[in-house]
C-alpha positions in Angstrom: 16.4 22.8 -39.8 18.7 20.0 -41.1 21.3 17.9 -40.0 23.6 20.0 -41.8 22.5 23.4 -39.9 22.7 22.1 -36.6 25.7 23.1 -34.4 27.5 20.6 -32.0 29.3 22.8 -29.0 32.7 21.8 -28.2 33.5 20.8 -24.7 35.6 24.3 -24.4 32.5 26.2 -26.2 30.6 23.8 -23.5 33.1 25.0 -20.6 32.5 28.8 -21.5 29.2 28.9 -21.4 29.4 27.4 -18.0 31.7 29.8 -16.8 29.6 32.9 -18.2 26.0 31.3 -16.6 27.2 31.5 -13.4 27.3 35.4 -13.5 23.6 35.5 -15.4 22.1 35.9 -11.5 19.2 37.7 -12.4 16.3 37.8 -14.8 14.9 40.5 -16.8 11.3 39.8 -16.2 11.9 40.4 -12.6 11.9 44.4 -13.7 7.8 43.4 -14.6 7.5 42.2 -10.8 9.3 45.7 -9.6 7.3 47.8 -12.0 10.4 48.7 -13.9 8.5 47.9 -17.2 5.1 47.3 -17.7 4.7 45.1 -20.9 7.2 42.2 -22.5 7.2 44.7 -25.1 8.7 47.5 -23.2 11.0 45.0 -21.0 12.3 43.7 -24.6 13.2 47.4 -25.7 15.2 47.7 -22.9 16.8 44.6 -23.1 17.7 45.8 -26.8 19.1 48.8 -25.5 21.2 47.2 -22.8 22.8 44.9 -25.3 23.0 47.8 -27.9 25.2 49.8 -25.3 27.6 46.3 -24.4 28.4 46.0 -27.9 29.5 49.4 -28.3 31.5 48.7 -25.2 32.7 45.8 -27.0 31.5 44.0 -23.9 30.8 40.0 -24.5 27.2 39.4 -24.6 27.7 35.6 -23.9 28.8 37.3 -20.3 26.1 39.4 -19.5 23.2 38.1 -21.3 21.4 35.2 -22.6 17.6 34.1 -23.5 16.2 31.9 -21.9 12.5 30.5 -22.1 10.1 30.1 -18.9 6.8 28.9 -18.1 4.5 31.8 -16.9 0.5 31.1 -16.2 0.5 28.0 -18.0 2.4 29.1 -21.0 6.1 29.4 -22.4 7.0 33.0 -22.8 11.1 34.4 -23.7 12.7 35.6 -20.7 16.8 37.0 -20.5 19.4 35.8 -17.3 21.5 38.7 -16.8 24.5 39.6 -14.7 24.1 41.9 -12.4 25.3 44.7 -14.6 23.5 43.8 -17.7 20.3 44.0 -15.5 20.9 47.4 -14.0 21.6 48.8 -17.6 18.4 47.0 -18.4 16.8 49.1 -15.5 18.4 52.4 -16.6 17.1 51.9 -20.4 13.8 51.5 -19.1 10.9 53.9 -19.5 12.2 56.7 -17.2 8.2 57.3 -16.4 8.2 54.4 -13.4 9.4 55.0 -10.3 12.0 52.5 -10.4 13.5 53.3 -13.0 14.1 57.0 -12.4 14.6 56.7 -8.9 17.6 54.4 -10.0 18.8 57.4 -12.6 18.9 59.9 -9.9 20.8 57.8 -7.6 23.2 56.9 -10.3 23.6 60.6 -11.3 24.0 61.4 -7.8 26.9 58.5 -7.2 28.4 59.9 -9.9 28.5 63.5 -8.8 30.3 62.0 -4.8 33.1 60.4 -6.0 
């Protein structure tokens, strides 16, 4: 990387990442901890997926995710803060094979269905 390449934020570009942190209240990894996902790999699929279905949406990414690195058994690993509805459409592009993640289908199919 140069000088040239590297990007200075402006204090609104500061401002609006501030404002869009404060609703990344969860982490992805978390789903590992749930047994929502069993590898990285898998968790990072369905991270892909998540984001995959905001952009056709149109819905800002800056709002619902961003990467973020963390220390886990002594070594750095990538890690996503989500809001709270970037994380559930994390959950429900999961592997439908764990518990978690297809008891959370069914109950979002049967939401659905009440209202």
């Amino acid at each position: 990387m140069t000088i040239d390449q590297t990007r200075t934020s402006t204090p609104l570009e500061n401002f609006l990442d501030s404002l869009a942190d404060r609703q990344l209240t969860c982490y992805a990894s978390d789903l590992l901890q749930q047994h929502g996902c069993e590898t990285m790999d898998e968790l990072s699929q369905a991270v892909k997926r998540a984001t995959e279905v905001c952009n056709c949406m149109h819905l800002p990414l800056r709002e619902n995710f961003k990467p973020v690195y963390r220390s886990k058994n002594g070594e750095v690993v990538q890690d996503w803060r989500l809001s709270p509805m970037a994380y559930m459409l994390t959950v429900l592009n999961a592997d439908a094979k764990t518990d978690l993640v297809a008891r959370t289908q069914i109950e979002m199919v049967r939401r659905f269905f009440n209202q």
